[in-house]
Phi, psi and omega in degrees: 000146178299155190266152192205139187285144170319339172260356115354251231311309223266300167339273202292354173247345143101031161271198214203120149310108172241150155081032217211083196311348193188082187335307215283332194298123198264162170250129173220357139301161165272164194276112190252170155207001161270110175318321191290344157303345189297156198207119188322102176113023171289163159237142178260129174246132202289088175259157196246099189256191203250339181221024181186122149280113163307300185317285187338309145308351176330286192288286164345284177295355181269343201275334206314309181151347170327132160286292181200145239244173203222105180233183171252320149207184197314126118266052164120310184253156174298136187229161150271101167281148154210204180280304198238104186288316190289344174290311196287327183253003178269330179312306181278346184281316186276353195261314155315301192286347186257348200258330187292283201101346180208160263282134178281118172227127183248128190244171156216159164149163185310343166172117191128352172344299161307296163302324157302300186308284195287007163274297166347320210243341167271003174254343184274351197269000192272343173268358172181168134346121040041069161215153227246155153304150156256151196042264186186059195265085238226338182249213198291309165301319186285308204287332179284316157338299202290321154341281197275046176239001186293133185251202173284353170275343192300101171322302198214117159250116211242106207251070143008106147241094208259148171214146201224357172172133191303149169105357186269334169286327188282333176295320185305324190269344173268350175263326182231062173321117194281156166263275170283130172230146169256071181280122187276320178167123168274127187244208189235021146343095167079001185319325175274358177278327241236300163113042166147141177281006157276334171304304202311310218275339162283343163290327194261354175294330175336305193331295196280343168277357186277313174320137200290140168342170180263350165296334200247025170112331189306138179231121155239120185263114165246160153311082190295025237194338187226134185307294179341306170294300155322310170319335179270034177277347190266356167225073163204149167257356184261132190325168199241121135282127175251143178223154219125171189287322188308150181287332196248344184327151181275308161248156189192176193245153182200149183082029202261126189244171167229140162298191192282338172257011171065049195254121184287157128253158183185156177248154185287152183231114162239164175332304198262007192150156163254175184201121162305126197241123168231116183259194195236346168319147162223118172151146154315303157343281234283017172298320180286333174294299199273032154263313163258041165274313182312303214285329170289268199310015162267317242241335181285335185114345177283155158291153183295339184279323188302313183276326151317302191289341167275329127004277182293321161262357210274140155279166182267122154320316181243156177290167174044074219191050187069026181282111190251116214229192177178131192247166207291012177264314192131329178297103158293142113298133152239118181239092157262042164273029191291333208157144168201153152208196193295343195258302186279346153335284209297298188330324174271323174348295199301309176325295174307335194300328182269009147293317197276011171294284178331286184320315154287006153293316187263007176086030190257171179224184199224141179209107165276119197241081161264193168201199189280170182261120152291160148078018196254353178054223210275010180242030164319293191316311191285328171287335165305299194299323165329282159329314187272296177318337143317318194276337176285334176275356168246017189037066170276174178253345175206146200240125142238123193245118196253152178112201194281243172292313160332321162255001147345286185307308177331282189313303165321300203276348125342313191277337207267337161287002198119008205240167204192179176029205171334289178035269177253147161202161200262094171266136179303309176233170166309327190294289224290357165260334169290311187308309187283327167296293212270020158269334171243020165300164171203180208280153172103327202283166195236116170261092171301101172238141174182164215139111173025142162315323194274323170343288167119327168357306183323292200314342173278336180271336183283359147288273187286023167272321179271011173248051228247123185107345177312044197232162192262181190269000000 
């Protein structure tokens, strides 16, 4: 963080000094909520959780090197009180971020975010300093964490936005005002929280009315490709970019093939020029993530042959995110197990499907190892059964659906499109889908694992990257 004295800090949150021997004492740290993170000139801030009070850590982190903690009330140590610490810390993030001078570009939609953001942030960091969300810290605390890492060299701050209920972007836009904003696409992401994709698509247009007129600077890059999306071109005051597959799209993609690993290539289309795209991503999906990563870094000043080649080289930045490993036996493990809904579901689906040539080749098979989708409310059942029925119509070979009733349905609907026997089959937990891969894998096959966060799934591919060689005979 840029550095700012404790009587700064106590100003912009509208706090109240305690124990705090030398107003003039500066943070010259980073902004932490994890005590184990302080790091000498740090500030900590005392968040109140569901399984740890940050006071309790107070007196820790100061003797750790914290100048002083950001609490709700006095502990002990120098603190800033204030009423509400996330308010307070979303508060010191725009007054930092308003003091830099530099460019905010904020994305959202229902799915590839993650991914988008760090193809995004690896195509901007090559024109300047840089920084990003990390993972997919995304909500009213992570984003402001991340704000405040920007220092006075920062070029581009590339800012995650996630919602849970209209009104979360705009609260978010109001702490890190966009230059650029990016809507990726509405989906059915949180649909039972949201009640429906048109509520979704009015929380994520928030994005784009926060955004500055196209006189003063203002950008918004949509998806031409999702009606929804398109649509909010009409609630922005900010030049419009469109990005997609569509003929009028500004940038765009054409030709687009996949490799023997379902690695997309295509060539890129810009205003200014083209480029040939070989990505190192695997699934079709990322085209539309790397057209509007592209479509920001034109409108930013890169050239087009310049976003291809970053493009091309660029990797994934976050875990468990299509992550494709391929162990000394011959078994690829792919582990998305980070998040799934119905939109990022299909997306692997498609991936594993286009894996599975390569696999049958090698005398290997394809196996989807889901679980539930949360948050989908009353269109749970149908989407689930959707879901089994994708993998049989995309001819995986084996459906294994772990967990309680969701992956019931998962399984029903697998069974109900045709699959039978072994085919498909229902496991209770991750041990019990590890225990059954790893009696039956065998070298060439390829394994798709993914499902909700709470779910857990990571623990099935990371068992079997460590039982690595483990297939029956």
């Amino acid at each position: 963080m840029t550095p700012l004295s404790l009587a700064e800090i106590a100003a912009a949150v509208g706090g109240r000094p305690y124990d705090i021997p030398d107003p003039g004492a500066l943070v010259t740290g980073p902004v932490v909520i994890d005590s184990r993170e302080v790091r000498p000139g740090a500030l900590f801030v005392a968040i109140a959780g569901e399984r740890a009070d940050g006071h309790d850590f107070a007196a820790g982190a100061v003797a750790s090197g914290a100048v002083a903690v950001l609490a709700t009330r006095p502990v002990g140590v120098p603190a800033i009180v204030v009423d509400d610490v996330v308010a307070a810390l979303g508060a010191l993030a725009r007054t930092v971020v308003g003091r830099l001078g530099t460019t905010v570009v904020a994305l959202t939609g229902s799915a590839g975010k993650t991914s988008t953001k760090d193809l995004m942030a690896q195509l901007l960091q090559r024109q300047g300093p840089t920084v990003w969300t990390p993972g997919s810290l995304n909500n009213e605390i992570g984003l402001p964490l991340t704000a405040l890492k920007a220092e006075a060299g920062t070029r581009h701050l590339v800012l995650e936005m996630g919602a849970r209920g209209i009104g979360h972007i705009r609260y978010l836009t109001e702490i890190t005002p966009p230059h650029v904003g990016v809507v990726l696409n509405v989906g059915t992401a949180h649909v039972g929280e949201f009640g429906g994709r048109e509520q979704i698509a009015i929380a994520k247009g928030e994005l784009v009315e926060a955004l500055p007129a196209a006189g003063e600077g203002g950008i918004a890059v949509l998806n031409a490709d999702d009606p929804l999306v398109r649509a909010m071109s009409a609630r922005t005051k900010a030049r419009v970019v469109f990005f997609g597959e569509a003929a009028d799209a500004h940038v765009r993609a054409e030709k687009v093939r996949l490799d023997e690993l379902g690695r997309p290539a295509f060539t890129l289309r810009t205003p200014t020029g083209c480029g040939e795209v070989t990505m190192r991503l695997y699934g079709e999906h990322h085209v539309s993530n790397a057209l509007a990563a592209a479509a920001v870094a034109h409108e930013l000043g890169m050239p087009a042959q310049e976003i291809a080649d970053a493009l091309s080289g660029a990797g994934q930045l976050s875990r468990w995110r299509m992550e494709v490993t391929e162990r000394a036996d011959g078994v690829t493990i792919v582990n998305d197990a980070y998040n799934a809904n119905p939109e990022s579901m299909r997306a692997a689906l498609r991936a594993l499907a286009a894996m599975g040539e390569t696999a049958r080749a090698r005398g290997g098979r394809t196996w989807a190892v889901l679980g539930r989708m949360a948050e989908l409310g009353e269109e749970s059942l149908a989407e689930h059964d959707a879901v089994g029925r994708l993998a049989v119509r995309l001819n995986v070979g084996k459906l294994v659906a772990v967990g309680g009733r969701e992956a019931a349905w998962l399984q029903m609907g697998a069974y109900n499109e045709g699959s039978w026997g072994e085919e498909s089959v229902h496991v209770s937990d991750a041990q019990a889908a590890v225990d059954l891969l790893r009696s039956e894998l065998r070298p060439g096959d390829v394994v798709l694992v993914k499902a909700s966060r709470s779910v857990g799934l990571e623990k099935v591919a990371e068992q079997l990257l460590a039982a690595d060689g483990e297939v029956a005979g």
